[in-house]
C-alpha positions in Angstrom: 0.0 0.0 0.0 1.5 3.6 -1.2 2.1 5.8 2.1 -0.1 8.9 2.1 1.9 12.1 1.2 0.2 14.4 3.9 -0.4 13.7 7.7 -2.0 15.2 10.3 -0.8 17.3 13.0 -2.2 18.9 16.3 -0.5 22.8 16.3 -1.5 25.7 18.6 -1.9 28.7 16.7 -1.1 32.3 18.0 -2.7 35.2 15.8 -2.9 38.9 17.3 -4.1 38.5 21.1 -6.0 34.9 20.2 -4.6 31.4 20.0 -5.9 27.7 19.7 -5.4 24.2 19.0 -6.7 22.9 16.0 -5.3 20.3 13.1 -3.0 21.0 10.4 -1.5 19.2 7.6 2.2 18.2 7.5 4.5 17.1 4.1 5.0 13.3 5.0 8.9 12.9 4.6 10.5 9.8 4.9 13.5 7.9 3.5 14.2 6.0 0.3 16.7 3.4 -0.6 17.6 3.3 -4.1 20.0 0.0 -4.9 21.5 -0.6 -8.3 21.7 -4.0 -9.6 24.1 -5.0 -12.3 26.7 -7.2 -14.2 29.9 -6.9 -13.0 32.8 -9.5 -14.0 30.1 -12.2 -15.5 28.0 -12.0 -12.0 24.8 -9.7 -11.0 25.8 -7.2 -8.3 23.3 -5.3 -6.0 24.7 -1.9 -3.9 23.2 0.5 -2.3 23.2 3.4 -4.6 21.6 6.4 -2.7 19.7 7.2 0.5 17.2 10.1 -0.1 14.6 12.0 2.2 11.5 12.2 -0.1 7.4 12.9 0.3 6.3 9.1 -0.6 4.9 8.8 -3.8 6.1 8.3 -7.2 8.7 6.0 -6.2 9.7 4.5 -9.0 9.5 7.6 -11.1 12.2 8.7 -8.8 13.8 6.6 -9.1 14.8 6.3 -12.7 14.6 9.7 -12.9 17.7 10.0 -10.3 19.6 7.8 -12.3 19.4 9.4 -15.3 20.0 13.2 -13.9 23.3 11.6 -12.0 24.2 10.0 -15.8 24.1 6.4 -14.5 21.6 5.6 -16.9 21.6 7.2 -20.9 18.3 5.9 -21.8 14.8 3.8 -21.0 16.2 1.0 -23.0 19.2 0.2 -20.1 16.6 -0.5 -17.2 15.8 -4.2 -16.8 13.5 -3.2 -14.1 12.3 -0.8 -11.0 11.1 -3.0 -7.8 10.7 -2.7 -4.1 12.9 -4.4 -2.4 11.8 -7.8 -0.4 12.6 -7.8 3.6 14.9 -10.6 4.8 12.3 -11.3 7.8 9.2 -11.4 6.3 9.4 -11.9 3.0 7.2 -8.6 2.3 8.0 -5.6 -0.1 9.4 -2.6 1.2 8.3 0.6 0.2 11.2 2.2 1.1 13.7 0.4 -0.6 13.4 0.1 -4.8 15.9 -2.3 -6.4 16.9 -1.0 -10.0 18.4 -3.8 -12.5 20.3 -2.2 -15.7 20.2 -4.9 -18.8 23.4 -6.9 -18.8 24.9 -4.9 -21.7 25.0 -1.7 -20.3 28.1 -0.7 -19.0 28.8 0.2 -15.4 31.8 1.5 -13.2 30.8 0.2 -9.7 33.3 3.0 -8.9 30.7 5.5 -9.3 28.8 4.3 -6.6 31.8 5.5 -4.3 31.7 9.2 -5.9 29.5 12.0 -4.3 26.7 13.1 -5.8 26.3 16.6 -6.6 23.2 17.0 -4.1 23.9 19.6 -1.6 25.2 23.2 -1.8 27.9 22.0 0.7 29.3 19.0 -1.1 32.8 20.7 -0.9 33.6 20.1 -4.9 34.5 23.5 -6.6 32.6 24.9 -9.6 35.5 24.2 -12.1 35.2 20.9 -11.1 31.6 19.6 -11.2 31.6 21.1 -14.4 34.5 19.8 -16.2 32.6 16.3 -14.1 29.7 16.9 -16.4 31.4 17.6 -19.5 32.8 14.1 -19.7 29.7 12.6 -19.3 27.5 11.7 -22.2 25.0 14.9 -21.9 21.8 14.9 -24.7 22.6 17.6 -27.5 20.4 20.3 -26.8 18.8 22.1 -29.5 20.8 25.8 -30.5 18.2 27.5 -32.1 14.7 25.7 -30.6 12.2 25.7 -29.1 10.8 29.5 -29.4 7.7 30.5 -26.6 6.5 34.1 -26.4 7.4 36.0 -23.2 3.5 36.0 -22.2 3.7 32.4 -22.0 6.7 32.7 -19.8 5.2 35.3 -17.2 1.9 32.8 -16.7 3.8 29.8 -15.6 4.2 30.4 -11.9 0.5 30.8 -12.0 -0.4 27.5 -13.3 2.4 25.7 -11.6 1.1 27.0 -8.3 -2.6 26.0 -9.0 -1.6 22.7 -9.4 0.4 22.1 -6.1 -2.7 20.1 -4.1 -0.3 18.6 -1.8 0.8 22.4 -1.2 -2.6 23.8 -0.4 -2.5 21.7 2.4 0.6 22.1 3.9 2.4 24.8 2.1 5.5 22.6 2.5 6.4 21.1 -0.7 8.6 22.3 -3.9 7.4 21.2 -7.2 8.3 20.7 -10.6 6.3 21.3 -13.9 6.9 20.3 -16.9 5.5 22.8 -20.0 5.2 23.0 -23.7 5.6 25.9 -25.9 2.5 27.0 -25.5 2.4 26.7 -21.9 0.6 23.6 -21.4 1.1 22.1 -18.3 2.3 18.8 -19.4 3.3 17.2 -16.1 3.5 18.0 -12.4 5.2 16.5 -9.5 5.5 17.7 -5.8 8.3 16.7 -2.8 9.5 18.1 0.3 12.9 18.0 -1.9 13.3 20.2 -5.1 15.4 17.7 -6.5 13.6 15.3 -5.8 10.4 17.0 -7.5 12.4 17.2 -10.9 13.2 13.2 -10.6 10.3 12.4 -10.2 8.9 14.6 -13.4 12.1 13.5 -15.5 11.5 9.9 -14.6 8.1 10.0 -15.2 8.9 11.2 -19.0 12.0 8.4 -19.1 9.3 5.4 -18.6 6.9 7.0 -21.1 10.4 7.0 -22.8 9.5 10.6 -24.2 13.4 11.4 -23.4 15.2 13.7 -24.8 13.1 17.0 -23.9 14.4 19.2 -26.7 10.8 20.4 -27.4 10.0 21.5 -23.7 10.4 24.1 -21.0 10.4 23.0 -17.2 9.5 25.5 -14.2 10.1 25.2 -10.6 9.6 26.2 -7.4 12.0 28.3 -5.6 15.4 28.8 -6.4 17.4 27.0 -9.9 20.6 25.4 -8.3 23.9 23.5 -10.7 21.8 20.7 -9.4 18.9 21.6 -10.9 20.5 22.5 -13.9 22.3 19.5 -14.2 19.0 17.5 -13.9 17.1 19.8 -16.5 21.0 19.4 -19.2 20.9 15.1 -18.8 16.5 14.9 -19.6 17.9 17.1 -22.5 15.4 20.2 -21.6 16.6 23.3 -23.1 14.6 25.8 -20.9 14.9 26.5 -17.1 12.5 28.5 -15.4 12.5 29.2 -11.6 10.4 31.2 -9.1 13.6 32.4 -7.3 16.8 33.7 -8.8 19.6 30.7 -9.8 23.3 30.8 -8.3 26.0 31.7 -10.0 27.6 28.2 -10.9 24.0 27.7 -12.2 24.5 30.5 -14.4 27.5 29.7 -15.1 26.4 25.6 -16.0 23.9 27.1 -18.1 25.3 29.0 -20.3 28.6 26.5 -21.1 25.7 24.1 -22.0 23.9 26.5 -24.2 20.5 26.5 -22.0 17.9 29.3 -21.6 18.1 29.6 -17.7 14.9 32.6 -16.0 14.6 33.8 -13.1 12.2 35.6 -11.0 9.4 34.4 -13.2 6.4 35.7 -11.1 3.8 38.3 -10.9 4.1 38.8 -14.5 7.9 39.5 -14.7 11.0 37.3 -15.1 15.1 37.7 -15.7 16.9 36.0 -18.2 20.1 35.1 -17.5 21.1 33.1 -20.8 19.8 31.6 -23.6 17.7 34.7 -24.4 17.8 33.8 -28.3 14.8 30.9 -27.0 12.3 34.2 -25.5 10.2 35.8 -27.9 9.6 39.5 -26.8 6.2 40.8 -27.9 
């Protein structure tokens, strides 16, 4: 059985000269296991690949999405499959560990799985670094001159991304991610108490639908665009970044080396561009 997203939660509440108990709604966030199995000197080999705090849900999406923003994966056709685990005690499925097999002919380094991933702002690896990391990895070619979307199209996206957020209304605690096409159709949401982990779960939703590479599509998201997020948006091959908050400089900098359009500020009718411009169409 899935575990609910939301829980509740008795709070006392202090407004002007009243207060009160009443019930509230909390962002469930729990950890997830995410193991890699694969073929290593003619024999399988399962490892624990990652250990993420994540709003439960969407799992599996996550999952593959994760591996194929952190370049472990290239494509829907190297996953043999995405399962839950099974407990040594019981015998029953875990929810909160997935087991992700990689068909025998795609090629591993186990060696990765003793790298840090590029996850927190504190991960101590400098700029030049992470992205000379990235540009030995086999990144999708992102389109130069496409796709084109009209600035109004751009200045209504935090709108519709944040009338989608239901898990949001009820606990104003949750990032999201949205994908968009050109006309500004919302073409996929996800929520999670991380924003990486939102983007995951929206890139490997795409990946099983195996709709990857994104050059035709713009993806927005809540609060602030990060090298992380960057990174993620650069591997699912999406050519346009838009975030509610402004981006950090490495992000910038990330961006532009990789020839993205990376916004900022989009809200309230307004936004920065900080490369890419060529993609915005001013009216």
């Amino acid at each position: 059985m899935a575990r609910a997203a939301t829980q509740f939660a008795r709070v006392q509440r202090v407004e002007a000269d009243q207060c009160g108990f009443r019930r509230d709604f909390l962002a469930v966030e729990e950890p997830l296991e995410i193991r890699l199995k694969f073929q290593s000197q003619g024999k399988m080999v399962e490892q624990s690949l990652s250990i993420t705090m994540r709003t439960p849900g969407h799992d599996t999406e996550l999952a593959a999405g994760f591996l194929l923003t952190e370049g472990i994966i290239q494509s829907h056709g190297d996953l043999a499959s995405i399962r839950p685990a099974k407990t040594l005690r019981a015998k029953q499925e875990s929810c909160n560990t997935l087991v992700v097999e990689l068909n025998p002919g795609v090629k591993f380094d186990p060696a990765k799985l003793t790298r840090h991933f590029y996850t927190t702002s504190s991960c101590g690896v400098c700029g030049k670094a992470s992205l000379e990391a990235l540009r030995m990895q086999q990144c999708p070619l992102i389109p130069k001159d496409r796709p084109l979307v009209g600035d109004d199209v751009i200045r209504h996206l935090a709108g519709k991304l944040r009338r989608e957020q239901s898990v949001f209304d009820k606990t104003g605690g949750l990032h999201a991610a949205g994908l968009f096409d050109v006309d500004g159709q919302l073409m996929g949401l996800y929520e999670d108490v991380g924003r990486h982990n939102a983007v995951d779960k929206l890139i490997g939703h795409q990946l099983l639908d195996q709709r990857i590479p994104l050059n035709e599509y713009l993806m927005m998201v809540s609060g602030r665009s990060s090298f992380e997020i960057v990174q993620k948006a650069m591997m699912a091959g999406i050519p346009m970044l838009a975030a509610v908050s402004a981006p950090s400089s490495l992000a910038v900098d990330l961006a532009r080396q990789f020839g993205m359009t990376l916004m900022g500020f989009v809200r309230e009718g307004r936004f920065n561009i900080y490369t890419g411009e060529h993609r915005v169409q001013l009216s």
